[in-house]
VOMIFI-50963 format. One line per 4 residues: number of its first residue (from 1); their letters; for each residue x, z, y of C-alpha. Coordinates in steps of 0.001 Angstrom, whole numbers, padded with zeros to 6 digits, m for minus. Example, Ala and Ser with C-alpha at 12.3 -4.5 7.8 and 13.67 -1.06 7.14 Angstrom:
2
1) AS) 012300/007800/m004500; 013670/007140/m001060
END
This chain:
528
1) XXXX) m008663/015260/m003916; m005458/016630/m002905; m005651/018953/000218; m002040/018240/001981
5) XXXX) m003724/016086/003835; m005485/018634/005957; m007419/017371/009098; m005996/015864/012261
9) XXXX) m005032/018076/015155; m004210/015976/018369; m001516/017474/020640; m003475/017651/023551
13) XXXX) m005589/019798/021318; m008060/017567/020419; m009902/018522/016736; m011263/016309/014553
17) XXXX) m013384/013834/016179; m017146/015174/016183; m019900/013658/013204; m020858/011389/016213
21) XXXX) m017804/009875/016682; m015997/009798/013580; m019229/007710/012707; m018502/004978/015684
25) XXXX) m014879/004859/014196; m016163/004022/010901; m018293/001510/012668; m015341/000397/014561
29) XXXX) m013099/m000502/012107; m015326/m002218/009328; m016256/m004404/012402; m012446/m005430/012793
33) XXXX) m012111/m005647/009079; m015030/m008265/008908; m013674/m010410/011482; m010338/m010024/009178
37) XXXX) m012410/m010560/005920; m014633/m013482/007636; m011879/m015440/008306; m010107/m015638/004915
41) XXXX) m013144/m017414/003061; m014927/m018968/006466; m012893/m022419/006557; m013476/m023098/002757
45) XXXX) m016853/m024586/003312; m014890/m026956/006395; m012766/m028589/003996; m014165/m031974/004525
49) XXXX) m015154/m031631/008543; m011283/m030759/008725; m010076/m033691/007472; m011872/m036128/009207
53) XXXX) m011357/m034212/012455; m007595/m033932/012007; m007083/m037379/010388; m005277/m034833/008021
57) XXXX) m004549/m035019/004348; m006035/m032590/001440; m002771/m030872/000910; m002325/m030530/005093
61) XXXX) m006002/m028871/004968; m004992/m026498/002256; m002185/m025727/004512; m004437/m024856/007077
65) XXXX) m006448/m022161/004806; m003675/m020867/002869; m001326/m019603/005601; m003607/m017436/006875
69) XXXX) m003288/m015925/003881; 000295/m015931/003042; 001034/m014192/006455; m001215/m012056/005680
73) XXXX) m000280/m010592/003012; 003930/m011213/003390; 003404/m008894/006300; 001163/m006397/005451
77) XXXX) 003847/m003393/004474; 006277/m003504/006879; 003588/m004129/010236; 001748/m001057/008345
81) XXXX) 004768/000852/008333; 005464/000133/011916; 001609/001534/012683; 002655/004745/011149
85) XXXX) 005533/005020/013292; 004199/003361/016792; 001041/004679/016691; m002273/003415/014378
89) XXXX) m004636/002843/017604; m002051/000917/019957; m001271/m001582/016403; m004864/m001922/016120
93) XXXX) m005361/m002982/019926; m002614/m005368/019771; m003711/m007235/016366; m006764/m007669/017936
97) XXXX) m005422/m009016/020635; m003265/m011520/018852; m005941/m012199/016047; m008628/m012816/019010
101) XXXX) m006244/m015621/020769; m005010/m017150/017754; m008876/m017608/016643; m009785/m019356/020341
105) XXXX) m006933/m021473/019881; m008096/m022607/016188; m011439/m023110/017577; m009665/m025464/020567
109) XXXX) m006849/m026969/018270; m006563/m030342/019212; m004133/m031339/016216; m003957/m030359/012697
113) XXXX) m000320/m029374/014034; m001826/m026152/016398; m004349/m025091/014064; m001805/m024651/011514
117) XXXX) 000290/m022587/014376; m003140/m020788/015647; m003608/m020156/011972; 000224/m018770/011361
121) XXXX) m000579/m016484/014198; m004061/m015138/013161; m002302/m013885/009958; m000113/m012201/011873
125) XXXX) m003070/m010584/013661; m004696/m009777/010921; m001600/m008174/009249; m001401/m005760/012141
129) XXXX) m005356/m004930/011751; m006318/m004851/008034; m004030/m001510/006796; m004776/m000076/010219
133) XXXX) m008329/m000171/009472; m007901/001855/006288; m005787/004004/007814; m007210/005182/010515
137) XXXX) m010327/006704/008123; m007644/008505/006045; m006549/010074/009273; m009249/010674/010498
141) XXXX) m011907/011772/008143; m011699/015085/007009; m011565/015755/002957; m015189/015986/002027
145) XXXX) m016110/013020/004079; m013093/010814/003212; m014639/009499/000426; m017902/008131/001610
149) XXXX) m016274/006553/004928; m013521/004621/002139; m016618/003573/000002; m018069/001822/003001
153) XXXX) m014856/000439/004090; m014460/m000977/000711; m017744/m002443/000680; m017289/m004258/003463
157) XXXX) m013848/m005400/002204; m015445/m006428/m001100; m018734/m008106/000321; m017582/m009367/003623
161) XXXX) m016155/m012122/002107; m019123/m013797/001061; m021327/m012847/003639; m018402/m014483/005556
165) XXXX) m018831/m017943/003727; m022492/m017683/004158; m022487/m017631/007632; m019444/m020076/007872
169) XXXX) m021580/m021980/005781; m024372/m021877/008047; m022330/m022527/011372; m020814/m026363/009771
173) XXXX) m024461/m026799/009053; m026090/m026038/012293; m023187/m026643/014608; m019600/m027988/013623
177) XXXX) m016630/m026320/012081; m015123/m025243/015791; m018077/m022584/015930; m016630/m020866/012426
181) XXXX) m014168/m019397/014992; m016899/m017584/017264; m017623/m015213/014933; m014264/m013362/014119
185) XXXX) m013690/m014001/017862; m016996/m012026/019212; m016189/m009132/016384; m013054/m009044/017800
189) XXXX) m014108/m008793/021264; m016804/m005117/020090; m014351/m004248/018132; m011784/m004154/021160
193) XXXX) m014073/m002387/023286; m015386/000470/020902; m011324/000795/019820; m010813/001629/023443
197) XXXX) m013839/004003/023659; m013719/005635/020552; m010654/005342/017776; m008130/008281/018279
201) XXXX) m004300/007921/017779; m002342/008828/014983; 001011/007940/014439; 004394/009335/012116
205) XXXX) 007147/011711/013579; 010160/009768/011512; 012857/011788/009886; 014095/008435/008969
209) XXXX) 015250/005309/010701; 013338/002201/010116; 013781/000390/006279; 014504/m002988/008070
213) XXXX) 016369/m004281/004628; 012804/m003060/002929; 010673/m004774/004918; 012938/m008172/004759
217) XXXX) 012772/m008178/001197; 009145/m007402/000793; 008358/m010011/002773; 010359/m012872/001228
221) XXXX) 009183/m011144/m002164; 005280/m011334/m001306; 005384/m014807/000548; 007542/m016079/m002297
225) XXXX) 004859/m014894/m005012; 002115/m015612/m003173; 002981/m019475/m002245; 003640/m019640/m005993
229) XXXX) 000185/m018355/m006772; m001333/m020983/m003874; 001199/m023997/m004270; 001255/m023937/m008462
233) XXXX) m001729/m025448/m009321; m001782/m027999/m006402; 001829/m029278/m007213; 002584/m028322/m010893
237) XXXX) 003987/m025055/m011908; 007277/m027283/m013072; 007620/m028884/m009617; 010802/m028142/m007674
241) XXXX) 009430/m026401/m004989; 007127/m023912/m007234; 010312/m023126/m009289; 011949/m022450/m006081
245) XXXX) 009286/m020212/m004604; 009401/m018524/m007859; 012668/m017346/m008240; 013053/m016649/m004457
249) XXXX) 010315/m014220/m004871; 011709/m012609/m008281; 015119/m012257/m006426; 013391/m011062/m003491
253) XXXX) 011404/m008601/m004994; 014312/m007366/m007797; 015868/m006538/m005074; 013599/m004706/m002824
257) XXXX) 012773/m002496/m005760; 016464/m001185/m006394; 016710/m001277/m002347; 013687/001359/m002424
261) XXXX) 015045/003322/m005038; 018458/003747/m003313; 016737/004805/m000199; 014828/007140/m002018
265) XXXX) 012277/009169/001005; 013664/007035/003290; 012079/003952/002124; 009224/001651/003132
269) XXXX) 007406/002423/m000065; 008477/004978/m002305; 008532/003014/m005296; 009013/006072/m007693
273) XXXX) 005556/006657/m006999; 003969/003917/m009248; 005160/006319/m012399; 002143/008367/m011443
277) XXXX) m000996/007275/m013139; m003056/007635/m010090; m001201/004967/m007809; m000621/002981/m011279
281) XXXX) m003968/003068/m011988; m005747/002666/m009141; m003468/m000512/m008320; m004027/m002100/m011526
285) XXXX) m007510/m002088/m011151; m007762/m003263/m007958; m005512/m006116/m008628; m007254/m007339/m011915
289) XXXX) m011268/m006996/m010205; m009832/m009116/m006941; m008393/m011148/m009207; m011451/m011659/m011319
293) XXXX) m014106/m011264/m008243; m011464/m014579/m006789; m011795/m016619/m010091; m015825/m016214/m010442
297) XXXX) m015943/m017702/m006947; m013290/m020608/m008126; m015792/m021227/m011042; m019187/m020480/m008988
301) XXXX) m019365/m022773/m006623; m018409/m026258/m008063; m021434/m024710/m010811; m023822/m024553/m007622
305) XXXX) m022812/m027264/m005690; m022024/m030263/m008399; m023522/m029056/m011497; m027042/m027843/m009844
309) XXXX) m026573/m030136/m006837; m027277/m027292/m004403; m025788/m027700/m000349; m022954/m025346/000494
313) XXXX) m025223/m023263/002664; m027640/m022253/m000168; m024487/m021887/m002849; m023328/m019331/m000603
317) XXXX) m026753/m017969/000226; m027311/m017958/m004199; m023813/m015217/m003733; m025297/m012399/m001514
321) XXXX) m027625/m010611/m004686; m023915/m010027/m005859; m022682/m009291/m002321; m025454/m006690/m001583
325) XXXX) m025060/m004808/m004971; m021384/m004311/m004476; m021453/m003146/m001201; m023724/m000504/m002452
329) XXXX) m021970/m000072/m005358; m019479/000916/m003260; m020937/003558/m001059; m022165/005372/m003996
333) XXXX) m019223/005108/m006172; m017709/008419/m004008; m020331/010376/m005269; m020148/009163/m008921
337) XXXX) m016809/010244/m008587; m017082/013540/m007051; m019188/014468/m010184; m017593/012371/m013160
341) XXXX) m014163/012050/m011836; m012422/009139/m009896; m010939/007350/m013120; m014003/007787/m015202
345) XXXX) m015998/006169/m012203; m013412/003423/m012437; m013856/002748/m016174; m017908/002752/m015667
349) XXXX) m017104/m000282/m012599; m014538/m002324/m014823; m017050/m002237/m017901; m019883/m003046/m016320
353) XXXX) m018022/m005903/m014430; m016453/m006784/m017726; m020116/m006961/m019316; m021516/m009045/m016536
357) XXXX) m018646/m011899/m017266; m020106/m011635/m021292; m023300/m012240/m019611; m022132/m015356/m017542
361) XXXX) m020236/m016848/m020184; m023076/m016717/m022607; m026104/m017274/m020941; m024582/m020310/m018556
365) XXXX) m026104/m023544/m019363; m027020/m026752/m017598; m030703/m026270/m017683; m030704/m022697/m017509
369) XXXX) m029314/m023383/m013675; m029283/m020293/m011674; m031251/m017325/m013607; m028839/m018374/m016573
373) XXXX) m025596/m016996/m014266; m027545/m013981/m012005; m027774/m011375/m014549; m023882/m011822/m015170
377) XXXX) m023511/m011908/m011155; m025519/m008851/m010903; m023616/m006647/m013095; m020827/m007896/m011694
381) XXXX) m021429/m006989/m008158; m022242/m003418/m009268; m019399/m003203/m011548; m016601/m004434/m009099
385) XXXX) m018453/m001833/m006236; m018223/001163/m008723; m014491/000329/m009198; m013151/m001022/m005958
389) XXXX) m013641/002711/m004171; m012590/005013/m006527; m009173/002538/m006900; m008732/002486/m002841
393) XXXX) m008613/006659/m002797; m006201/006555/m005682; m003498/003900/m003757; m004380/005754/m000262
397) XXXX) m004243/009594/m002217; m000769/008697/m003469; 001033/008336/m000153; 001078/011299/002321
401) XXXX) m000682/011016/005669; 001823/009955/007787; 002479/007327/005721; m001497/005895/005733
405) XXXX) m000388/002606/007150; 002052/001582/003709; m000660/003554/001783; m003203/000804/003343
409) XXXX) m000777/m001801/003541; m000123/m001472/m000010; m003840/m001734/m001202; m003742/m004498/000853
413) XXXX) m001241/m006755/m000583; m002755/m005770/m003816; m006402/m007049/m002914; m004093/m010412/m002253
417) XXXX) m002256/m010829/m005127; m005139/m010246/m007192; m006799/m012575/m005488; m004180/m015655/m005874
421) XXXX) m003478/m014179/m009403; m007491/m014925/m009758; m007401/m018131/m008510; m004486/m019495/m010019
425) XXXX) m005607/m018561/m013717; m008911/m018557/m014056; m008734/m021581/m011887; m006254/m023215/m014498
429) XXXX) m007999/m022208/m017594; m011380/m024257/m016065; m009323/m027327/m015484; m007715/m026768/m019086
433) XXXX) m010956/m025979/m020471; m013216/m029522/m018469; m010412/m031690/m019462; m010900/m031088/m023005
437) XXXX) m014248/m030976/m023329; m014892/m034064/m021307; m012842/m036259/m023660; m014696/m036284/m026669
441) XXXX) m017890/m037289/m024137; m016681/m040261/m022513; m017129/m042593/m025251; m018487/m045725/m024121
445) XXXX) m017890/m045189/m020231; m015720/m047630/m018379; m012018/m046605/m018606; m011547/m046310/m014560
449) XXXX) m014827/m044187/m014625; m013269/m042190/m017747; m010094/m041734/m016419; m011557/m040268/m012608
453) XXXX) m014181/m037776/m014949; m011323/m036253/m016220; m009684/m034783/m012609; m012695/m032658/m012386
457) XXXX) m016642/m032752/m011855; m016769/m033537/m008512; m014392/m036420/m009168; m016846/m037424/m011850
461) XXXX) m020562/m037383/m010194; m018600/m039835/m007944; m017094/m042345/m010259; m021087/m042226/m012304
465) XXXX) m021972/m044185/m009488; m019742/m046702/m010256; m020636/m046259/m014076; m023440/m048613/m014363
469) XXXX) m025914/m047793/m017100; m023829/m044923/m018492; m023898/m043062/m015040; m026383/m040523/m015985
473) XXXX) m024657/m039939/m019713; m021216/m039596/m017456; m022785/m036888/m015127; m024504/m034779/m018049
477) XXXX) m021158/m035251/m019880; m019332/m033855/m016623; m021571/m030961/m016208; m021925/m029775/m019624
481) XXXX) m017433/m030214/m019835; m017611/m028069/m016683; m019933/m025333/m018309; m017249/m025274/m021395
485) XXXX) m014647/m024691/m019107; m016534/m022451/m017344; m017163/m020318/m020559; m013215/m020114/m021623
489) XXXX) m012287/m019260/m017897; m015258/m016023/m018239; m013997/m015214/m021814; m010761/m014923/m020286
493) XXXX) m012146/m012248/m017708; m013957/m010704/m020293; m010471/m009863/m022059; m008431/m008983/m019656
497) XXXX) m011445/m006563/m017953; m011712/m005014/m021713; m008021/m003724/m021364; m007758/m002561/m018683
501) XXXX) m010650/m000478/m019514; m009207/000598/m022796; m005783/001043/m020049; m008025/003568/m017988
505) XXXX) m009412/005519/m020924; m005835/006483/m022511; m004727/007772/m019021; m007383/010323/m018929
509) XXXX) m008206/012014/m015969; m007494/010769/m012668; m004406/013006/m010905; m002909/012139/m007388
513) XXXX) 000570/013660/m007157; 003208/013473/m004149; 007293/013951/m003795; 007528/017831/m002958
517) XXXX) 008819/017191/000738; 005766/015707/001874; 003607/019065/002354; 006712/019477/004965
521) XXXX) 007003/015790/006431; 003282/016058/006735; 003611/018620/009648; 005213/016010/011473
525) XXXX) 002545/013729/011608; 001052/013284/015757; m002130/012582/016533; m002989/012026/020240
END
């Protein structure tokens, strides 16, 4: 690890926060980051309580889910850049703040019209909290601890998620979907308090104004991208308003590249940096295992839920093996690394993960139910956990430390377009994959039944009951068409994991390297 970024001294001559503390920091912030984390995958399993509470459409309720993450992750560099600048602990406070009253107001929305606002707004919140979260441990955390404190922040990052969904999952069953909202709200409310007790400020000394133009672009280039990545296989990738998201967010993003290049160290993100293999690297494999960790959940749970028949309480529930192993995956992947190196530890994650998709794709089976998928799930969880830290250091390593917010903000937006990337494709090549494996089943079934099997297996186990005596030949038809797809979509995965492996091994060694002037700018940096 590089040792510019030497520890913390606050102006009022403050050291480095004591064990004691730095560990109720670390505490701190993974509890904002859950309540961040929680409320990306929690109103998945609400889909259908949505709709008949709103009186709202599919596409409105998609709507609902997806803005959250599209303001998200459009606004992720330039609110992490204005941390740096304004101070990491006061942006933390106030994205709680806004995060916490957007969430009450989605749990009150009377309309479909303010939860979609309340939603907008949460984003925004949770823009403001997620790089600050990262942050702050790079600022705070001397060298030798840096590591372990990022492996549990990425753990929590990686497996919050779907602990997330399973206790969404078990709110809708015990309560209704309004109660999803408690949770982020009362880990919003701790994490308030012990942010006011505990976290320490840290902000930039600028040299430079503000990249306003930057931070325009990026976001019309990520939110561009990313409604592509949502919007695409819901309308058609052909469909006017896809096209039109796309090239907006080319445009958008040509030109916030040559923008950054002109400003050179005056920039919102030093984009020279990505010809170093470290920032390179460690992006491109956080990207691809989001992406992939995203399309195993795409394909997971219509194979718990309509293929074994299971509630959305236990599919979610079936998830946490994987969940546990990569969250301790991930706090032991810093010490893996410390011995073997960061970008061998990287390449042991993405083949492991890489082998567990082999596993899914050729064990899965009908009647093999469960047990056939959770050695596949298993490897994966351990795989992605081994990867995911060792990849965080390298993004966070790259930038100086007064630039920790962009560093975060930018592992951030990563983790996002991975995960739409995910969805999208893999997503995709299970549709592609069902449709044509259903067809040459359906002989004999009534053509209305025939024609609803081929939307997708859920659409099918409905129109069997409407099949007559070839209902039970339409389900076994539907699941064994969704286990085909399921097998292209993981041999997919399996492919793209194996390159980037082969990617990792002919960059050798793992080597974080910064623009000469940042040993100076990083004198600069305040903490208070």
């Amino acid at each position: 690890m590089s040792t510019n970024r030497s520890p913390q001294v606050s102006a009022t001559g403050e050291g480095v926060p004591d064990a004691r503390r730095r560990r109720t920091i670390l505490v701190t912030v993974c509890i904002a980051l859950m309540a961040v984390i929680a409320s990306v995958s929690g109103l998945n399993v609400a889909q259908p309580d949505l709709a008949v509470a709103f009186g709202a459409s599919q596409s409105t309720i998609l709507w609902i889910i997806n803005i959250y993450t599209l303001s998200l992750a459009a606004l992720l560099l330039p609110l992490g850049a204005i941390g740096d600048r304004w101070g990491r602990r006061p942006m933390l406070l106030a994205g709680l703040t806004v995060f916490g009253t957007a969430g009450a107001a989605a749990g009150l929305a009377p309309s479909a019209e303010v939860m979609l606002a309340a939603r907008l707004f949460s984003g925004v919140g949770a823009a403001m909290i997620m790089p600050i979260t990262l942050a702050v441990i790079t600022s705070t955390f001397p060298e030798e601890e840096r590591g372990r404190a990022i492996g549990v922040w990425t753990g929590v990052a990686g497996g919050g998620g779907i602990l997330g969904m399973f206790l969404s999952a078990a709110l809708v069953d015990v309560a209704n979907w309004r109660w999803l909202f408690v949770l982020p709200v009362a880990l919003v409310i701790v994490a308030l308090v012990m942010t006011l007790r505990s976290v320490p400020d840290s902000r930039e000394k600028p040299r430079h104004s503000f990249d306003t133009v930057g931070a325009l672009t990026s976001v019309i280039a990520v939110a561009g991208l990313v409604f592509v990545l949502q919007e695409g296989p819901e309308r058609g990738w052909t469909a006017p308003a896809t096209l039109l998201g796309l090239v907006v967010g080319v445009i958008a993003a040509t030109g916030f590249v040559v923008w950054e290049l002109r400003r050179r160290d005056a920039s919102l993100l030093d984009v020279r940096l990505f010809g170093e293999r470290s920032l390179a690297g460690g992006s491109m494999t956080l990207l691809v295992v989001f992406g992939v960790q995203a399309g195993i959940f795409v394909v997971l749970f219509p194979f718990l839920q309509a293929v074994l028949g299971w509630s959305g309480l236990l599919s979610t529930l079936a998830l946490m093996p994987m969940a546990v192993l990569m969250m301790a995956a991930s706090g032991l992947a810093p010490g893996l690394a410390a011995r073997i190196g960061g970008r061998p530890t990287m390449a042991a994650g993405v083949l492991l993960a890489g082998a567990g998709l082999a596993l899914m794709a050729g064990l899965v089976s009908v009647d093999g139910g469960y047990l056939s998928v959770l050695p596949g799930m298993l490897a994966m969880g351990i795989g992605m956990g081994l990867s995911m830290t060792p990849s965080t250091e390298a993004i966070t390593g790259a930038l100086p430390r007064e630039r920790q917010g962009v560093a975060s903000a930018l592992n951030d937006v990563t983790r996002e377009f991975g995960t739409a990337l995910g969805v999208a494709l893999l997503g995709a090549l299970l549709s592609s994959g069902y449709r044509n494996a259903i067809d040459s089943r359906l002989d004999g079934v009534p053509p209305g039944a025939a024609d609803t099997a081929r939307e997708g297996v859920a659409n099918a186990l409905e129109a069997a009951h409407g099949a007559g005596s070839h209902a039970q030949a339409l389900v076994r038809a539907a699941r064994e068409s969704f286990v085909d797809g399921w097998q292209q979509a993981m041999w997919a995965g399996v492919a793209v994991m194996f390159v980037l492996f082969l990617s990792l091994l002919a960059q050798g060694p793992l080597r974080r390297a910064r623009p000469p002037a940042d040993e100076a700018e990083a004198a600069d940096t305040v903490a208070v």
